[in-house]
C-alpha positions as CSV (number, residue, x, y, z in Angstrom):
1,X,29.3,0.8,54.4
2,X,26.0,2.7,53.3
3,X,28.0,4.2,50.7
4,X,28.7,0.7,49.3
5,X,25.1,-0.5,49.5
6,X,24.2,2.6,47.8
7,X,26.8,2.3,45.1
8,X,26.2,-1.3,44.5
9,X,22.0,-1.1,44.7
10,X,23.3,1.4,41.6
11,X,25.3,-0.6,39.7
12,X,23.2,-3.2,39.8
13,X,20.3,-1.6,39.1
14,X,22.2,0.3,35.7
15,X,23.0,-3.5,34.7
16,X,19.2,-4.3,35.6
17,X,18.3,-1.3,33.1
18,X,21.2,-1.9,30.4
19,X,20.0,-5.5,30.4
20,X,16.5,-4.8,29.6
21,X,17.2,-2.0,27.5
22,X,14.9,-2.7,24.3
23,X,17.4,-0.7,21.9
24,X,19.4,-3.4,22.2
25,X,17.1,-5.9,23.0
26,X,15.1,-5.5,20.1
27,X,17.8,-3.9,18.0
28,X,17.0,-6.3,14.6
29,X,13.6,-5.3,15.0
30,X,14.1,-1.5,14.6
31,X,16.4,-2.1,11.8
32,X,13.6,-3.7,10.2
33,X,11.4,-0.5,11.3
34,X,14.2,1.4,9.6
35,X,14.2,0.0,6.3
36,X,10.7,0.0,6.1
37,X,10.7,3.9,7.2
38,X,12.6,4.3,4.2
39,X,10.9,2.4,1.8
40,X,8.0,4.1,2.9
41,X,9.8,7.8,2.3
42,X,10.6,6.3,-0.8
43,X,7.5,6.0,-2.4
44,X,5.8,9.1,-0.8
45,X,9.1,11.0,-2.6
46,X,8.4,8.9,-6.1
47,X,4.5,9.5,-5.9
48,X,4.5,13.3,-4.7
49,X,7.0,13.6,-7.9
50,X,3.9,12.7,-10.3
51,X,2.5,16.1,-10.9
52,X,-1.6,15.1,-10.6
53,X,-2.8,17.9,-13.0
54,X,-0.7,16.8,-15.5
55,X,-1.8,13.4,-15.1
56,X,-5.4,14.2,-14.9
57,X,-5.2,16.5,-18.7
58,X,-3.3,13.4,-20.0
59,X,-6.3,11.3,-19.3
60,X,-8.8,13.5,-20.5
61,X,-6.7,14.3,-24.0
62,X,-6.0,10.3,-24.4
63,X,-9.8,9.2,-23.0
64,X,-11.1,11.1,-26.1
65,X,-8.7,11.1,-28.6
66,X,-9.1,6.7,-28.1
67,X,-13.1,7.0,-28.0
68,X,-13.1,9.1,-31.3
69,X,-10.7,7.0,-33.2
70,X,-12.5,4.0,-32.0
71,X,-16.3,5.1,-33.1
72,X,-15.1,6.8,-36.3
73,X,-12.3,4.5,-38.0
74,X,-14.5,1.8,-39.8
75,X,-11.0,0.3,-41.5
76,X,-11.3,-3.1,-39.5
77,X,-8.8,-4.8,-42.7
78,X,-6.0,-2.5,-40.7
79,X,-5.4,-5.6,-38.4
80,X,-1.6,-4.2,-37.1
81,X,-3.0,-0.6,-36.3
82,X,-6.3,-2.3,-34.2
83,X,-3.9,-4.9,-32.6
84,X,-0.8,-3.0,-32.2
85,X,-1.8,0.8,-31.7
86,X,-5.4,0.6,-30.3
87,X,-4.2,-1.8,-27.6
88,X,-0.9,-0.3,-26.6
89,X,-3.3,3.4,-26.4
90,X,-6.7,1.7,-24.2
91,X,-3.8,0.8,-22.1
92,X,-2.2,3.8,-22.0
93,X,-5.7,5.7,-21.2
94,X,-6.3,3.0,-18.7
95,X,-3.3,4.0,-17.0
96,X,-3.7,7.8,-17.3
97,X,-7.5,7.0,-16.3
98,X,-6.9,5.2,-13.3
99,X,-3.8,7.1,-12.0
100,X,-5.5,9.6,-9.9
101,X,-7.8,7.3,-7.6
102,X,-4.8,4.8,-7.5
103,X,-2.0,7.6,-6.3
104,X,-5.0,8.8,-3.3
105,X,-5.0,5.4,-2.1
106,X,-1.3,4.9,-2.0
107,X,-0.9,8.0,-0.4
108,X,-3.2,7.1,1.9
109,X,-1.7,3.5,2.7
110,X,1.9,5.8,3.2
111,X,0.3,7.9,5.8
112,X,-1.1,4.8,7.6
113,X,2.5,3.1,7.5
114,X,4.3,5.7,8.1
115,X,2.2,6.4,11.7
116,X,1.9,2.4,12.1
117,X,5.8,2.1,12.0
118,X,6.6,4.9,14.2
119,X,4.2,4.0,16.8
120,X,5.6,0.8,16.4
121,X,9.2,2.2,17.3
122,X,7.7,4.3,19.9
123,X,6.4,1.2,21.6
124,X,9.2,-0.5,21.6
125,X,11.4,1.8,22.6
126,X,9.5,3.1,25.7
127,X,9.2,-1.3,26.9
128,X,5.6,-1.3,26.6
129,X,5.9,-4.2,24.2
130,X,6.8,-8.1,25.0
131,X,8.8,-9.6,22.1
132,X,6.1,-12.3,21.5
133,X,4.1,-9.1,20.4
134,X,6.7,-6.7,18.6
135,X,7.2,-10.3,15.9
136,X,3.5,-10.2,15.7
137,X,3.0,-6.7,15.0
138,X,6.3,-6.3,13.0
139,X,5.1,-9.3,10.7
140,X,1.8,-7.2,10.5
141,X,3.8,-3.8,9.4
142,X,5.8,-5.9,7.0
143,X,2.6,-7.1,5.4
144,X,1.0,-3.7,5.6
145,X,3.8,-2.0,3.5
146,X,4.6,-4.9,1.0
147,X,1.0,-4.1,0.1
148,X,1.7,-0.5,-0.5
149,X,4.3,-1.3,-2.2
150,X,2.6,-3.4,-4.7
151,X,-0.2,-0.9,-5.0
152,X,2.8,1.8,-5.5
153,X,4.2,-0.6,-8.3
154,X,1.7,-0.1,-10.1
155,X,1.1,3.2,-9.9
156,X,4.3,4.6,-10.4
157,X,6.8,2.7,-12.5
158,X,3.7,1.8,-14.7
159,X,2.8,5.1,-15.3
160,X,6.1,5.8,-16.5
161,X,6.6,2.4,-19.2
162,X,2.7,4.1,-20.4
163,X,4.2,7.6,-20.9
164,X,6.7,6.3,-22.8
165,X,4.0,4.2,-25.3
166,X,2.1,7.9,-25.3
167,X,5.0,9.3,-26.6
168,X,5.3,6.8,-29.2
169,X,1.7,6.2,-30.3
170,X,0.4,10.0,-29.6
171,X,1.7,11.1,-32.8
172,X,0.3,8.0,-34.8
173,X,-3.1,8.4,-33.2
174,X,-2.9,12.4,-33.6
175,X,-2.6,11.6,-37.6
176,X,-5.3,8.9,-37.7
177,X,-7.4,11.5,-36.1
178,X,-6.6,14.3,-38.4
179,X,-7.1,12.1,-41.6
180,X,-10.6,10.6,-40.2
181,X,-11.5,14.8,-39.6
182,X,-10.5,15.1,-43.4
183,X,-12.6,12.4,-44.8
184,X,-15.5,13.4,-42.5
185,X,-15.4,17.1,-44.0
């Protein structure tokens, strides 16, 4: 009979355990964590990709190849090049300018989601959280990397629509410098 007791208090107590179990209780929940795990890997894969340097050079090389053509070409008749080219480079330099503060930040907002989001899934997993307060801070995480993941937008696919306008209005620029150095001589 003791046996029995003992065998049921344990079979009732596994279904007390399997019942409150909060992989399966919250199991939506840490598919959600999941998916934002990986959109967070993601981006830190797509932003440690950019090589910084590079970047940086780019910037310099564009920053004063725009500021000379702009102080020294007096031509203000040649209405497509200051609309077309001139605008399509300052935003190219802005860009290249603003990449390297932009891509600390966003790695920055990665490292807090990526510790945010496991300590999330740590929570849940070990029960320590009531659901009423894994939608709350779930809703919070969602928030937290849909912000990265503007701030990543326009970081990194931006940077690569402006290298593609470099390599289109670099050479154009390169010649408007060389033939203002040749009248200047």
């Amino acid at each position: 009979m003791d046996k029995v007791k003992v065998l049921g208090g344990l079979v009732l107590a596994v279904m007390v355990i399997g019942c409150s179990n909060p992989a399966k209780e919250f199991k939506a929940e840490l598919e959600a964590i999941d998916s934002l795990q990986t959109i967070v890997e993601i981006n830190k894969a797509g932003i440690d990709s950019i090589d910084v340097e590079e970047m940086n050079a780019l910037a310099e090389e564009v920053d004063r190849q725009y500021t000379f053509v702009t102080e020294n070409f007096k031509d203000t008749t040649a209405r497509d090049f200051w609309v077309r080219d001139v605008s399509y480079y300052k935003g190219v330099m802005k860009t290249f300018t603003h990449f390297a503060s932009g891509q600390e930040k966003v790695k920055k907002e990665l490292a807090e989601n990526e510790k945010q989001l496991s300590t999330l899934r740590n929570s849940i997993e070990d029960g320590k959280l009531e659901r009423p307060e894994v939608e709350k801070y779930l809703k919070e995480e969602v928030h937290a990397v849909q912000q990265t993941q503007m701030h990543y937008n326009k970081i990194v696919p931006n940077l690569a629509d402006q290298r593609k306008l470099y390599k289109e209005f670099k050479p154009k620029m390169d010649s408007v410098e060389a033939l203002i150095r040749a009248t200047a001589e």
